[in-house]
C-alpha positions as CSV (number, residue, x, y, z in Angstrom):
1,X,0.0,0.0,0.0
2,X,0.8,3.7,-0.4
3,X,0.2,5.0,3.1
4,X,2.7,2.3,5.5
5,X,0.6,-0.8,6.2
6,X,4.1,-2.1,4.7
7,X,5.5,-1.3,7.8
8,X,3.8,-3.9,10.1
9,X,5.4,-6.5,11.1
10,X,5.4,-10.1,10.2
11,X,5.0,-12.8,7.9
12,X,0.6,-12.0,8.2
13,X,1.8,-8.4,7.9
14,X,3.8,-8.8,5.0
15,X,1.0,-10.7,3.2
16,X,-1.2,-7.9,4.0
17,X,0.8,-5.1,2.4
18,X,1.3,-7.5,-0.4
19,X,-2.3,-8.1,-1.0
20,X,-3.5,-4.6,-0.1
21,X,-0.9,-3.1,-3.1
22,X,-2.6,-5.8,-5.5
23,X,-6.0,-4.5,-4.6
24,X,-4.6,-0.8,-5.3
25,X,-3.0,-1.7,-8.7
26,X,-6.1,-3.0,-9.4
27,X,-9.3,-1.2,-8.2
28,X,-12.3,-1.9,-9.4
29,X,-15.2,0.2,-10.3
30,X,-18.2,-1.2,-8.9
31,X,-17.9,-3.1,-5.4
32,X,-21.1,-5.1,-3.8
33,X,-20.9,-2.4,-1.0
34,X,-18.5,0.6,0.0
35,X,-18.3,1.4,3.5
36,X,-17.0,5.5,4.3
37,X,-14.5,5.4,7.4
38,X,-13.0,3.1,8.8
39,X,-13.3,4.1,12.4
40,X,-15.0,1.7,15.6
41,X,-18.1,1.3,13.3
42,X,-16.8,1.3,9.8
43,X,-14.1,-1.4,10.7
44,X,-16.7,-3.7,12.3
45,X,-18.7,-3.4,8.6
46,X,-16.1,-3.6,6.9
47,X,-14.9,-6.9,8.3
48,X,-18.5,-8.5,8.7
49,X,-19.1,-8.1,4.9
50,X,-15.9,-9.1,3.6
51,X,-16.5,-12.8,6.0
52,X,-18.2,-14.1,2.7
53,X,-15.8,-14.5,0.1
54,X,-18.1,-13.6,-2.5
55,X,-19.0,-9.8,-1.2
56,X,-16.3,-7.6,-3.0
57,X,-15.9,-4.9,0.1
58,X,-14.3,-1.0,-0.6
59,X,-13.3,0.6,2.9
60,X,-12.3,4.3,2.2
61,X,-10.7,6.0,5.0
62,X,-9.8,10.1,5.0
63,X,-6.9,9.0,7.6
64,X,-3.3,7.1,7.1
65,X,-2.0,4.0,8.5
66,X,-2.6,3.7,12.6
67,X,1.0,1.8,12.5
68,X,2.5,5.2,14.8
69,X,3.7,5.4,18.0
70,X,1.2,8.3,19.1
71,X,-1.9,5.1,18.4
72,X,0.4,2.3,19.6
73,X,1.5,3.5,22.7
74,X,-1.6,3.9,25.4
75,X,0.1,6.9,26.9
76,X,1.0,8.6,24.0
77,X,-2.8,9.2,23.2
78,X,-2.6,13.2,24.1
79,X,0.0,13.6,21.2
80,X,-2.6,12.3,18.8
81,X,-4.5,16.0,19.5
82,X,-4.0,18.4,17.2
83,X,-2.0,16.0,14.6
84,X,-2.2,14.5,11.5
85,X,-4.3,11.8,13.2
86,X,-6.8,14.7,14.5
87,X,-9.6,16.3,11.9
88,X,-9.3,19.2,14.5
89,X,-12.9,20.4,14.4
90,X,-13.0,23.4,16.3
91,X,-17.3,24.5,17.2
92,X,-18.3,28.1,16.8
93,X,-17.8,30.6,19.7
94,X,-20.5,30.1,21.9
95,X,-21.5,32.6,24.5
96,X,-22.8,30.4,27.0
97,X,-19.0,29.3,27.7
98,X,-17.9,33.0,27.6
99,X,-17.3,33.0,23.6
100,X,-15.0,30.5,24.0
101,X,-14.7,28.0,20.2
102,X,-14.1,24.3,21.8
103,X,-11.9,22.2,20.3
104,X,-13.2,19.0,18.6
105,X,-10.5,16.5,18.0
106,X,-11.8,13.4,16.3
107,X,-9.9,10.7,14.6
108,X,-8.5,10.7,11.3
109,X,-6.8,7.8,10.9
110,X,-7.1,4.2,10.4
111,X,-9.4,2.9,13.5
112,X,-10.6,6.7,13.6
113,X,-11.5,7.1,17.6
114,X,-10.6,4.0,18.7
115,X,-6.7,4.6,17.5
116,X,-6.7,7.9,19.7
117,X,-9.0,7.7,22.7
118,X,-7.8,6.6,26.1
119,X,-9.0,3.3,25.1
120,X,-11.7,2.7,27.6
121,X,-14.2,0.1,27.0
122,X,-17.8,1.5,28.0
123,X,-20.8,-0.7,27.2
124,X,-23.4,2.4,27.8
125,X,-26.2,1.8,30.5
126,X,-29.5,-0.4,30.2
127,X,-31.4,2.9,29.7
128,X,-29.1,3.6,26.6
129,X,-30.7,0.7,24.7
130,X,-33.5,0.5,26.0
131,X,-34.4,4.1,24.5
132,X,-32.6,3.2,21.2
133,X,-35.2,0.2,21.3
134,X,-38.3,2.6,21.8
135,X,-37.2,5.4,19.7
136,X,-36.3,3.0,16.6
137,X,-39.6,0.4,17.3
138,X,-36.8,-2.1,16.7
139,X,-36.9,-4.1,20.1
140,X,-33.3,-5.9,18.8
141,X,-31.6,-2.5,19.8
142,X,-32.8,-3.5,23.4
143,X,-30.3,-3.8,26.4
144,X,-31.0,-7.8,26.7
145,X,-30.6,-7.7,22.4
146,X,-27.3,-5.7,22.7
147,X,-26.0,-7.7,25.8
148,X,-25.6,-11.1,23.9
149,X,-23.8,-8.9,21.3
150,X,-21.2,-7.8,23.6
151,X,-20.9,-11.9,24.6
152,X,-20.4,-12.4,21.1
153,X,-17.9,-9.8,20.7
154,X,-15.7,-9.7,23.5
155,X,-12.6,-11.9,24.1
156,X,-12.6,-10.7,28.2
157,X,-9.4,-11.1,29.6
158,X,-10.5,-10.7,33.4
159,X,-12.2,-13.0,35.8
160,X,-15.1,-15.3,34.2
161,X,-18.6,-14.1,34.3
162,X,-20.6,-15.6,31.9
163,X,-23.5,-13.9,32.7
164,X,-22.0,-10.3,31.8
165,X,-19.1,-11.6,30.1
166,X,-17.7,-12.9,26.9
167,X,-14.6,-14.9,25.5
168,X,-14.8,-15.9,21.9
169,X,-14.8,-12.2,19.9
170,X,-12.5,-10.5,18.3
171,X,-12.3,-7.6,20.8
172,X,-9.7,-8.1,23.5
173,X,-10.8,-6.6,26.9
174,X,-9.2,-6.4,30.0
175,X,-9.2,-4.3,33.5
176,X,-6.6,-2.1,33.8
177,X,-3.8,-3.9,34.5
178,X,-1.9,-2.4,37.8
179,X,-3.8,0.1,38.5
180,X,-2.1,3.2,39.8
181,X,-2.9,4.5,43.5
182,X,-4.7,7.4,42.5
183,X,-6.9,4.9,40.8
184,X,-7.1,2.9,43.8
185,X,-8.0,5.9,46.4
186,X,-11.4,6.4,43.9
187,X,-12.4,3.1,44.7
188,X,-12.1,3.9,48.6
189,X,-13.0,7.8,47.8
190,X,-16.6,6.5,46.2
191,X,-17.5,4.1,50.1
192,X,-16.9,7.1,51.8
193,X,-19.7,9.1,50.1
194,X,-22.0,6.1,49.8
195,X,-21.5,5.1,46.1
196,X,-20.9,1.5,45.0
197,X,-17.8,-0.2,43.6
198,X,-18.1,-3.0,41.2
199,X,-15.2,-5.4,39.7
200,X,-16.4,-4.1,36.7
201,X,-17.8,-1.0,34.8
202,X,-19.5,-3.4,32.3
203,X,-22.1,-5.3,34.0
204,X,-24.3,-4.6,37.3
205,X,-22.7,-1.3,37.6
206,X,-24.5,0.2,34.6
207,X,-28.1,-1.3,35.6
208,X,-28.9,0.1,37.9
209,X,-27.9,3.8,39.7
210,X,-23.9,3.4,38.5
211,X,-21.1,3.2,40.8
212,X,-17.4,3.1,40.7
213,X,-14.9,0.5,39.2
214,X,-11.8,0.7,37.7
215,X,-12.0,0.9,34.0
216,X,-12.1,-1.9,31.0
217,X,-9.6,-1.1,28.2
218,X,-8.7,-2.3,25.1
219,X,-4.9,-3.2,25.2
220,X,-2.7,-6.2,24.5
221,X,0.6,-6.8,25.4
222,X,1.1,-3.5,26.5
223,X,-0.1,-1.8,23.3
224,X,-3.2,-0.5,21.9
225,X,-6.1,-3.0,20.9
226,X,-8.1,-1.1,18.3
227,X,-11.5,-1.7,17.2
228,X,-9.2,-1.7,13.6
229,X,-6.9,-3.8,14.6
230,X,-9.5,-6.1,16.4
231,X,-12.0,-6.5,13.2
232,X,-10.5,-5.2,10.1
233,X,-6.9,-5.9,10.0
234,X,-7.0,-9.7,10.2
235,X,-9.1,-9.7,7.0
236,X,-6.7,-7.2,4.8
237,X,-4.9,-10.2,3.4
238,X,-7.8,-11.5,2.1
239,X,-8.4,-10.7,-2.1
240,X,-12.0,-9.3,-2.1
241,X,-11.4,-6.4,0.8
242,X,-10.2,-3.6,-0.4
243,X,-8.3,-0.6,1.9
244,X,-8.0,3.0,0.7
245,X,-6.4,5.4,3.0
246,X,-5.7,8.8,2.5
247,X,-9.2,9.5,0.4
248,X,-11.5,11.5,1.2
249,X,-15.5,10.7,0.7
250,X,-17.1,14.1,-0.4
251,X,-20.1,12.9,-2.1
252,X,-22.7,10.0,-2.3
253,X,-24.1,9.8,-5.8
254,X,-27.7,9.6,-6.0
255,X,-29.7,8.7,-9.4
256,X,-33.5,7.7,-9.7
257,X,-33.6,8.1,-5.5
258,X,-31.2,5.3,-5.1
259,X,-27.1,5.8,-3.8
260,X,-25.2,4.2,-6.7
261,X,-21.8,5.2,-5.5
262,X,-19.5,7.7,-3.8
263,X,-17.0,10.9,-5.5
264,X,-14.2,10.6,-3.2
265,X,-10.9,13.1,-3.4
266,X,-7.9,10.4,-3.4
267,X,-3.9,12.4,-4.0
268,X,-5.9,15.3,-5.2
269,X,-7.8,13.5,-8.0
270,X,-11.3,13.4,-8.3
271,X,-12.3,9.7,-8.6
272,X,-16.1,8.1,-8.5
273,X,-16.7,4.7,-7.3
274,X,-20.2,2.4,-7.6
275,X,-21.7,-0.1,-5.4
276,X,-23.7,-2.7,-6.5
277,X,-25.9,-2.8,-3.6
278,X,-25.6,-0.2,-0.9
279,X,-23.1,2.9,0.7
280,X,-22.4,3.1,4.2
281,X,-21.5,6.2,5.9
282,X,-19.3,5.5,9.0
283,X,-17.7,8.8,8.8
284,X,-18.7,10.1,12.1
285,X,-21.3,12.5,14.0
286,X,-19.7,15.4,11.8
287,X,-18.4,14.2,8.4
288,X,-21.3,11.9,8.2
289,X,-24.1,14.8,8.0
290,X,-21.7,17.2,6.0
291,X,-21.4,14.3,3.2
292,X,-25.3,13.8,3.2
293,X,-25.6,17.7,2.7
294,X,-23.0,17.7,0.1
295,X,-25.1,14.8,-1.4
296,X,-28.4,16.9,-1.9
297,X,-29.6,15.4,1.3
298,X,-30.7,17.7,4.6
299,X,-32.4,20.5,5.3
300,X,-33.9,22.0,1.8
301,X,-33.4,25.7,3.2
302,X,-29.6,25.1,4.1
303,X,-29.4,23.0,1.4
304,X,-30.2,26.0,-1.2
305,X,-28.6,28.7,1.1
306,X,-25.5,26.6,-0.2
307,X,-26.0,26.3,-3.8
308,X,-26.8,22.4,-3.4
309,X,-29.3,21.1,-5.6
310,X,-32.3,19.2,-3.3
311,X,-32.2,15.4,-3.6
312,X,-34.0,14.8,-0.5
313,X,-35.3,17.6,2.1
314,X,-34.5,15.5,4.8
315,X,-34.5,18.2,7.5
316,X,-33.2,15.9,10.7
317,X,-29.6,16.1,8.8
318,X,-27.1,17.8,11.3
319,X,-29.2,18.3,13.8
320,X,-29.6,17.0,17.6
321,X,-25.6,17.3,18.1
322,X,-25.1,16.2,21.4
323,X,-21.4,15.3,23.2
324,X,-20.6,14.9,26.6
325,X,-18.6,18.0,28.0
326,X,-16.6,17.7,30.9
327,X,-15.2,20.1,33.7
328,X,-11.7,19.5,34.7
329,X,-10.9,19.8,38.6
330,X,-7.5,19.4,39.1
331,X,-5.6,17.9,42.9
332,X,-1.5,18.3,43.6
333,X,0.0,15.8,44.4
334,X,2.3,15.9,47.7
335,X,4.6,13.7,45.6
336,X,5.4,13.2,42.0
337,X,3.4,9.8,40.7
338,X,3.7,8.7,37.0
339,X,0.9,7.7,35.2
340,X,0.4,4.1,34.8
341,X,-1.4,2.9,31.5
342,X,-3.4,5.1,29.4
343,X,-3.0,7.9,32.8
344,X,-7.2,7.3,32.4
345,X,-8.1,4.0,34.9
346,X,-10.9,4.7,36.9
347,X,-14.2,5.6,36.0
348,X,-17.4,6.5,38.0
349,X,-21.0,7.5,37.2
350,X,-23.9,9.0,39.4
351,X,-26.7,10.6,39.9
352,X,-27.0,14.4,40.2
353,X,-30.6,13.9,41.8
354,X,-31.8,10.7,44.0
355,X,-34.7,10.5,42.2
356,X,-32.9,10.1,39.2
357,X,-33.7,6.3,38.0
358,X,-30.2,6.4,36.0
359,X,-27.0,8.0,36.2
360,X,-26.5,11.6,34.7
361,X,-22.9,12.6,35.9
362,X,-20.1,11.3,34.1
363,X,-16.5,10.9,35.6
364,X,-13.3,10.0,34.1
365,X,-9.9,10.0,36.3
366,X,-6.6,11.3,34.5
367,X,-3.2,10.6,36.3
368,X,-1.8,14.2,35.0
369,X,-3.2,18.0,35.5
370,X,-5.5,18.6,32.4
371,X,-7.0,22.7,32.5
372,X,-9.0,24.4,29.4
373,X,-6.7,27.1,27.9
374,X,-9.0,29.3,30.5
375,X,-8.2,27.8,33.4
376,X,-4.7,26.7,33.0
377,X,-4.5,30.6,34.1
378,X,-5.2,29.6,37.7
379,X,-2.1,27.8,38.2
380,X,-1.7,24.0,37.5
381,X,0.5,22.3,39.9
382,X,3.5,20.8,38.0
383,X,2.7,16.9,39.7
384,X,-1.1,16.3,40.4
385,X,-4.3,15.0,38.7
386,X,-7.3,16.1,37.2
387,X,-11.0,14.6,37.8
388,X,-13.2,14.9,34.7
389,X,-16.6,15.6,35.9
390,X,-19.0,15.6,33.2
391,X,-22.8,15.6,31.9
392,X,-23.5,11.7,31.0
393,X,-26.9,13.1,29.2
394,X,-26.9,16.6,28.2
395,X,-30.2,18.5,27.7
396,X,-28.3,21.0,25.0
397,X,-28.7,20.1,20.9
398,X,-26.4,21.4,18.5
399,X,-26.0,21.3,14.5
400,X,-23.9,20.5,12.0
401,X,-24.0,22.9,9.0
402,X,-22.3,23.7,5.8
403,X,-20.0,26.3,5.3
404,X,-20.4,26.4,1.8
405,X,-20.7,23.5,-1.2
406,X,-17.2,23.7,-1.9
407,X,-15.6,20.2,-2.8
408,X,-14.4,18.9,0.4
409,X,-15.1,21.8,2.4
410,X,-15.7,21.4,6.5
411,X,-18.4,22.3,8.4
412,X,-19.7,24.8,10.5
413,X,-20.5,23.0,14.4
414,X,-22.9,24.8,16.4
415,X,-22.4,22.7,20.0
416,X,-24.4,25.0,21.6
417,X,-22.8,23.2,25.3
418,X,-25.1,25.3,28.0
419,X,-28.0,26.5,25.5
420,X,-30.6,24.9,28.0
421,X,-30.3,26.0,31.4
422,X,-30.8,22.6,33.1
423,X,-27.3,21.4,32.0
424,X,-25.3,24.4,34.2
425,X,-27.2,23.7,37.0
426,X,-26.6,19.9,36.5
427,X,-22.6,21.1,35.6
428,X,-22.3,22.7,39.0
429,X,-23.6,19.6,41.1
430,X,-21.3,17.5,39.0
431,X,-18.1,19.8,39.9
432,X,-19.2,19.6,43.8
433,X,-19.6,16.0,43.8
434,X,-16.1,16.2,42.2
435,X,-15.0,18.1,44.8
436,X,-16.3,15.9,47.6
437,X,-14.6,12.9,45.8
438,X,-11.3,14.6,45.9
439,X,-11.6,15.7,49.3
440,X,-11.8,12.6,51.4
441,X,-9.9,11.2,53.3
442,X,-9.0,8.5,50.6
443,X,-7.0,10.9,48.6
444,X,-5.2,12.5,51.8
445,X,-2.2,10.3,51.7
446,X,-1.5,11.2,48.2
447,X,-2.7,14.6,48.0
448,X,-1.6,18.1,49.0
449,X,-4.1,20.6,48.0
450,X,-7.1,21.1,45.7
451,X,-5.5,23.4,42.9
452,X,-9.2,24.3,41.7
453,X,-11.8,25.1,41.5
454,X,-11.7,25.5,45.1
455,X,-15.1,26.7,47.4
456,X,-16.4,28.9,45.0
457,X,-19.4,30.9,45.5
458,X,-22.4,30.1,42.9
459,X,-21.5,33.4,40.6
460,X,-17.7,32.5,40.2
461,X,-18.4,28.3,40.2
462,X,-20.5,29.2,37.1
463,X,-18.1,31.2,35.6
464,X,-15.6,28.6,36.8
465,X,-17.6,25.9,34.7
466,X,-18.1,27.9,31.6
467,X,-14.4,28.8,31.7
468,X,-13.3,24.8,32.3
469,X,-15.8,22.9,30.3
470,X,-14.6,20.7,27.6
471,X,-15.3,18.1,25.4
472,X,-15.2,14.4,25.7
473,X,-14.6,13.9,22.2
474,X,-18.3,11.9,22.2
475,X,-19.6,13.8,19.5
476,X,-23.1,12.1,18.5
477,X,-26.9,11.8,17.4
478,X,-26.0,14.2,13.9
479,X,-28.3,11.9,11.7
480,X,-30.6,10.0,14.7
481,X,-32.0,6.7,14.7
482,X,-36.2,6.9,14.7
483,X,-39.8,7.2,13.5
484,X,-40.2,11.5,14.2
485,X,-40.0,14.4,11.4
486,X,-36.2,15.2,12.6
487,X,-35.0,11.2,12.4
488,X,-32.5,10.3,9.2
489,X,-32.5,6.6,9.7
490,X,-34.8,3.8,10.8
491,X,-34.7,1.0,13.0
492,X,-32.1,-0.4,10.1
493,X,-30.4,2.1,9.8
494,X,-31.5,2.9,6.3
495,X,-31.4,6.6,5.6
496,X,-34.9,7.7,5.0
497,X,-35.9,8.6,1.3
498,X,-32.9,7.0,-0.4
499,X,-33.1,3.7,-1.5
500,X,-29.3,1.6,-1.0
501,X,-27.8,4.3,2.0
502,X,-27.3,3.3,5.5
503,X,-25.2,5.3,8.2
504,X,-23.1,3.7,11.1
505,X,-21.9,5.3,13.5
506,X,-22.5,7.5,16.1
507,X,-24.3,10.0,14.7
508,X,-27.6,7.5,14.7
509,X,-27.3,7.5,18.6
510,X,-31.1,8.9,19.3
511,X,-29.3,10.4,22.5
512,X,-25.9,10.3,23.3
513,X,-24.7,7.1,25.4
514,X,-23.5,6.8,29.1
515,X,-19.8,6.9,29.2
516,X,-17.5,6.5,26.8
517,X,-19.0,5.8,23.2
518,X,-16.6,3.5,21.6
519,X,-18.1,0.2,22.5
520,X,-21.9,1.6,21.9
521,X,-20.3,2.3,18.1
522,X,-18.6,-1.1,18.1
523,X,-22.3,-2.8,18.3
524,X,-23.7,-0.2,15.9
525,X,-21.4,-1.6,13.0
526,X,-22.5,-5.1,14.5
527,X,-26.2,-4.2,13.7
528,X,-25.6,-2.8,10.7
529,X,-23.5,-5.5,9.3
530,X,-26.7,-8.1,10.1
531,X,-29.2,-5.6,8.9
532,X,-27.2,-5.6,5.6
533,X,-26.3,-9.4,5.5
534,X,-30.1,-10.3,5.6
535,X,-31.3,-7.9,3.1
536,X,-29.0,-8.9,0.5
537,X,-28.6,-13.0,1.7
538,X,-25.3,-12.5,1.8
């Protein structure tokens, strides 16, 4: 290949790069079905299809090769932001967060957000699917559907639970191995206020009102365990999957109401490829809406206000844009402690409100200070760590929007974080309970002050949270799952109004998912991949 899947290693790697440069030499111009990224969900469809050796599969991906020390190396994940591996969305200045633009790194690379996250594997809570379930009228996207999914998929590495877990799949998953003491003090930090530990994230814990564990991750042998690597990459030796990095989907073609292929930008050149039976857009909660707009699908007035001719006023395109944002509180150490892992290994949620009947606060541990460009004025000690608090279902929408028709052109991202008022009061619980965690007695031994926020009044903790709140990188729900005016896809993931065009990935999520949204993606391509496989008998 042209982009360095030459460089793995190995006698399977060396077949891979051979077969991969025959495929290249020789591309074809109709395949059965062309998936568009090859990120958590993408590389799951990919895979699934290309299992019958009949289906002649084309995987485009914008990215290069994941075969980098910045993917490999768990640590090395913060280097990834910003790069060549980042799309580097940044939203519009919003005033609700003092006119601050957020950043919005997202993967663009082979594996997509699985090759940079922290690499925690979050399953979502029972609520999660149980919506997905009532919003699509598909009871298969149920939590007790999706469960025996997970079973299927996972190749757990911890200790047996074959109720919750499952040992046969593709996708390698352990507990953080040798946790770090910080870790450890959460675990003790959560008893003292009354919240539950649990062996596990995946399991119990997210059934019922959440708790505390330390976190499942996808490594092996010390390195990362992409959902690439896991599903895709064993099959890239084989003659009728077909890899292109580096190229850049802008368009679905649509003739007669029916997608017959993509225009995708590959070393500058315009090229046009067909598919036999159906496109899948994989490409993300924000490339995925901006390709269906640049298609002639979306909103009809946005769509002229462009110069795009209407295929299909589909106004639901771009809208609902929901992503978990977090508020970073941040404790010195009394002394220096590395990071151990990924520096992320444990992992709580809870309830803002008692009478709550599912968790809506979000937290994530990280083993090194982490401030917003805002706060980082404050003073971040040189040794400590940083507690991401964060919304686990935020009440604010946003939109994805065009900035022009221009070939290949990026989008405008309205996140709109604090538009309804709900989620700053809900952001200000979430930073005291934050505080309390940090506080106890757990953390004493290892810590010497709380570096902020500090007790703030109501005004300045406000201001405080405006000024720290980032994102989690969860970026969802662009092109929703559902049966309402606003919905793009149905229970099948079919995109309403055009025959042969499906969307997986996360932008279908009807709401975003508790936690981390890897795995939740990981079981979208799953679904997809059956939908597909039954429609066509392949």
């Amino acid at each position: 290949m042209s982009d360095g899947l030459q460089t793995y290693k190995g006698e399977f790697a060396a077949r891979v790069a051979a077969n991969q440069a025959q495929r290249l030499a020789n591309l074809r111009k109709t395949y059965d079905f062309i998936v568009c990224g090859a990120g958590s969900s993408g590389s799951v469809l990919a895979r699934r299809l290309a299992e019958n050796p009949a289906v002649h599969v084309l995987l485009i991906e914008a990215g290069g090769s994941d075969d980098r020390p910045s993917v490999m190396e768990p640590a090395a994940w913060p280097t990834n932001l910003g790069s060549e591996t980042d799309w580097g969305f940044v939203a519009e200045p919003n005033p609700e967060l003092n006119g601050r633009a957020m950043p919005m790194s997202m993967g663009k690379v082979l594996g997509g957000g699985s090759s940079i996250n922290v690499g925690v594997w979050a399953r979502g809570h029972r609520s999660d699917w149980d919506y997905f379930a009532q919003e699509s009228g598909d009871e298969s996207w149920g939590y007790e559907s999706v469960l025996g999914l997970y079973l299927e998929i996972e190749n757990w590495q911890g200790a047996p639970d074959p109720l919750y877990r499952g040992t046969g799949g593709p996708v390698f998953v352990q507990p953080t191995p040798d946790p770090g003491p910080a870790a450890l003090a959460m675990l003790d930090a959560a008893l003292e206020l009354g919240i539950p530990t649990y062996d596990s994230p995946n399991g119990q814990m997210m059934e019922g009102d959440g708790g505390c564990a330390i976190s499942d991750v996808l490594t092996r042998n010390g390195k990362r365990h992409s959902i690439f690597r896991a599903f895709t990459y064993p099959y890239l030796d084989r003659p009728n999957l077909t890899l292109l990095t580096r190229t850049q989907v802008n368009r679905v073609i649509v003739q007669n109401g029916r997608a017959v292929g993509v225009e995708a930008v590959r070393d500058g050149v315009v090229e046009r490829f067909d598919a036999a039976h159906e496109v899948i857009l994989s490409l993300g909660a924000i490339m995925t809406p901006t390709v269906l707009m640049r298609s002639g699908i979306g909103d009809e007035d946005d769509l002229r206000a462009a110069d795009i001719k209407v295929l299909h006023h589909l106004p639901g395109v771009g809208r609902n844009l929901q992503d978990h944002v977090s508020f970073g509180c941040i404790w010195e150490y009394r002394e220096p402690i590395a990071p151990r892992n990924s520096g992320s290994e444990a992992t709580l949620y809870w309830k803002s409100d008692p009478a709550l009947s599912e968790p809506d606060l979000l937290f994530c541990q990280v083993e090194f200070p982490v401030p917003s460009p805002e706060t980082a004025g404050l003073g971040v000690p040189e040794h400590g760590w940083t507690m991401f608090a964060g919304l686990a279902h935020p009440k604010s929408r946003g939109r994805v929007r065009l900035s022009s028709g221009d070939l290949l052109s990026l989008p405008r991202i309205e996140l709109n974080t604090f538009s309804h008022p709900d989620d700053l009061r809900a952001a200000v619980a979430c930073v005291q309970l934050c505080r309390d965690l940090g506080n106890t007695r757990a953390f004493e031994p290892l810590v010497a002050r709380e570096a902020m926020p500090g007790p703030l009044g109501q005004a300045d903790m406000e201001r405080y949270v405006r000024d720290a709140a980032v994102t989690y990188w969860h970026q969802t729900c662009s092109a929703k799952m559902g049966r309402d005016a606003l919905s793009v896809v149905d229970g099948s993931l079919r995109v309403y109004g055009v025959e042969g065009l499906r969307i997986a990935d996360g932008s279908v999520m009807p709401r975003v998912a508790t936690g981390n949204t890897m795995a939740p993606c990981t079981i979208i391509g799953e679904k997809a991949s059956r939908y597909i496989r039954a429609a066509h008998g392949v």
